[in-house]
N, C-alpha and C positions, 0 to 999 in steps of 0.2 A: 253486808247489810242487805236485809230484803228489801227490793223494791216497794213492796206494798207501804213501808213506813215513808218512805221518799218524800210525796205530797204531804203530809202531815207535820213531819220534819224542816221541811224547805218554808211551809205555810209558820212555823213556830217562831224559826230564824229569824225571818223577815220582820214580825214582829218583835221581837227580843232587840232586834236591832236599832229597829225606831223608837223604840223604850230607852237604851242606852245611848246613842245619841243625843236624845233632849235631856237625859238626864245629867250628862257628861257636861253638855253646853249651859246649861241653866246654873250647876256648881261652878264652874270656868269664869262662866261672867259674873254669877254674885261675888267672888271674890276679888272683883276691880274695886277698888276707890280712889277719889280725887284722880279723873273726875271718875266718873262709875259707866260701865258698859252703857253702850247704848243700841239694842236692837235693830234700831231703825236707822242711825249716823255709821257705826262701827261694823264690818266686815265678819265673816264669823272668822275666818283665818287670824285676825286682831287675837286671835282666845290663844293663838298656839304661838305666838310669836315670843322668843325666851329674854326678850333684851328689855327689861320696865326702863320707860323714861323715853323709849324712841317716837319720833316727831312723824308723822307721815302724811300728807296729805290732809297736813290741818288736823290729824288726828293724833292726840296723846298715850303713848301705847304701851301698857305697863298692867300682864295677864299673869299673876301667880300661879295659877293652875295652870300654866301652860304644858306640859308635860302630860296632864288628864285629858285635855283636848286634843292632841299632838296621837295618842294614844286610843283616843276615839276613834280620829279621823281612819288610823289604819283599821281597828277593830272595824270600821264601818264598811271597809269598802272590801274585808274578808267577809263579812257576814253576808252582807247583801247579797253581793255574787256567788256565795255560797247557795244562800234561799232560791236563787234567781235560777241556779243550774238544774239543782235541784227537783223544782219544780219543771224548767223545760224539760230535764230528761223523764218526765213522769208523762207531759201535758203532749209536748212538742213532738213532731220527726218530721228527717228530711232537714231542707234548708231555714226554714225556719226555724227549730231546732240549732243547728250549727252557727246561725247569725245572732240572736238570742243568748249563747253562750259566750260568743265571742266578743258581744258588747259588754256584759259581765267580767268578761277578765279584762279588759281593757277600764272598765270601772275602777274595781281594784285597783290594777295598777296605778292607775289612778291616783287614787286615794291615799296609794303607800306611799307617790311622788309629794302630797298634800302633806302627808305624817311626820315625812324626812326633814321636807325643805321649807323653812317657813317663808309666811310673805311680808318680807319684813326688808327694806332699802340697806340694813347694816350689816348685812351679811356677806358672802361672798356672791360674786355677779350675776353667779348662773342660781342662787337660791333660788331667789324670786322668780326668773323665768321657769324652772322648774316647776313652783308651786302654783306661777297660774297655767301655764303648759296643763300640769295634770289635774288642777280645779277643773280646765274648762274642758277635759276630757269625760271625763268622771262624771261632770253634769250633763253634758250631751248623748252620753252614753245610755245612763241612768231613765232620763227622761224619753229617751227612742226604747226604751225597754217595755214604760208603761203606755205608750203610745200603739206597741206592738200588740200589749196584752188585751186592748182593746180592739184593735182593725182584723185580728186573728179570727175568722168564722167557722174555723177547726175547732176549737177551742171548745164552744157550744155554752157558751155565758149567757147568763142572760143579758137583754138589750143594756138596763140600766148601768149594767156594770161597765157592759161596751163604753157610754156614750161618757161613764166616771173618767174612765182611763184613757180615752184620747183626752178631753175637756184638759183633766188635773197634768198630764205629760205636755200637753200644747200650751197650756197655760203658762208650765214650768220654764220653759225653752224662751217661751216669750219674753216672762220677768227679765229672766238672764241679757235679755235686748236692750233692759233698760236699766242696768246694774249703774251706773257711767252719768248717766244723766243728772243726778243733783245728789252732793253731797251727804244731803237730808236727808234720801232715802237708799240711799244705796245699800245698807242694812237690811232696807226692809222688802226689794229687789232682789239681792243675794238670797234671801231664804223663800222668796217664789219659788225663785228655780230650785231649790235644797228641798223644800219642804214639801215639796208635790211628790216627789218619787216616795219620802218619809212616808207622807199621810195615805197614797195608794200601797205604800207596804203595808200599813195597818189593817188595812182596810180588807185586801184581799189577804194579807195570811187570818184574818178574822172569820171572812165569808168562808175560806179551805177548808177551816178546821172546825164549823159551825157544820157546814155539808158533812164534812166527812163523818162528824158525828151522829147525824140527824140517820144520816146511810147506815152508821153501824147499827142502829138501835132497832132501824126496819129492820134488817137483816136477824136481827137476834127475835123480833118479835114475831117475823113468818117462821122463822125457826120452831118455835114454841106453838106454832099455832095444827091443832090437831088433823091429822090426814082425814 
């Protein structure tokens, strides 16, 4: 594969992936009823868990699509890290570069630990540790990635975007602080920290392939333009 398609490619991924994610998650939980998903009360791991009827935490747990969601989570954390390399091997060299990547695949794996094992008390012992082991990898990971793609002055972003991607990565990290705190919102805490790395994928595979387009068209139009 040529390089020059790299960024374009890494920048498409990353969105394709925040597109399949919410769309995987939003089919997962409309198919709960009695009681019905709750964004803001219920976990997003609640979506993958395959046992309907389990009691957890005060929470009633019973996800038909679990298998879609289950199935995301891995899709999520191959694609991501895909995008993610991707683009360092185009953007990145040196050590940052190599750090970058390696939060990526640690991501993933992550993620595949998330896919495997669900979080769910009725399973075998080590599930659950498993699945938050690698939740709370995966988010950490994730969120020091877009945190990085902001504080990087190699990079040559502009300010705004700098000041998007620490704000949305610090933000994310934060929620996660406060996941635990009241049963009400732990829901709505769990997708701080999820949804920040999401919404800075969109964002930046958007602006990549917005540039890189806006570049090809100069290029064709000095091309065209007479000696």
């Amino acid at each position: 594969m040529s390089r020059k398609i790299w960024l374009p490619l890494g920048a498409a991924v990353l969105v394709l992936n925040a597109m399949q994610w919410v769309v995987s998650e939003a089919v997962a939980a409309a198919a709960w009823s009695r009681p019905a998903y709750s964004y803001a009360t219920n976990y997003i791991s609640d979506l993958g868990v395959p046992d309907c009827g389990t009691h957890y935490q005060g929470r009633t747990i019973c996800s038909p699509d679990h298998a879609l969601m289950n199935t995301s989570f891995i899709v999520q954390g191959v694609l991501f890290a895909t995008g993610v390399i991707l683009l360092a091997a185009t953007l990145l060299t040196g050590r940052a570069r190599r750090v970058v990547i390696a939060l990526a695949g640690a991501h993933a794996v992550g993620f595949l630990l998330v896919g495997l094992f669900h979080g769910s008390p009725d399973g075998p012992g080590y599930s659950l540790a498993l699945h938050v082991a690698g939740a709370s990898i995966a988010i950490l990971c994730a969120n020091t990635i877009v945190i990085m793609a902001g504080s990087l002055k190699s990079l040559q972003l502009p300010g705004a975007y700098r000041v998007f991607s620490i704000a949305v990565g610090a933000l994310g990290l934060l929620s996660e602080a406060f996941v635990g705190a009241s049963t009400s919102t732990a829901g709505i805490f769990e997708r701080g920290g999820v949804y920040s790395w999401l919404l800075w994928s969109v964002v930046t595979g958007v602006s990549l392939l917005v540039r890189q387009t806006r570049r090809a068209t100069e290029a064709r139009m000095l091309e065209n333009v007479p000696a």
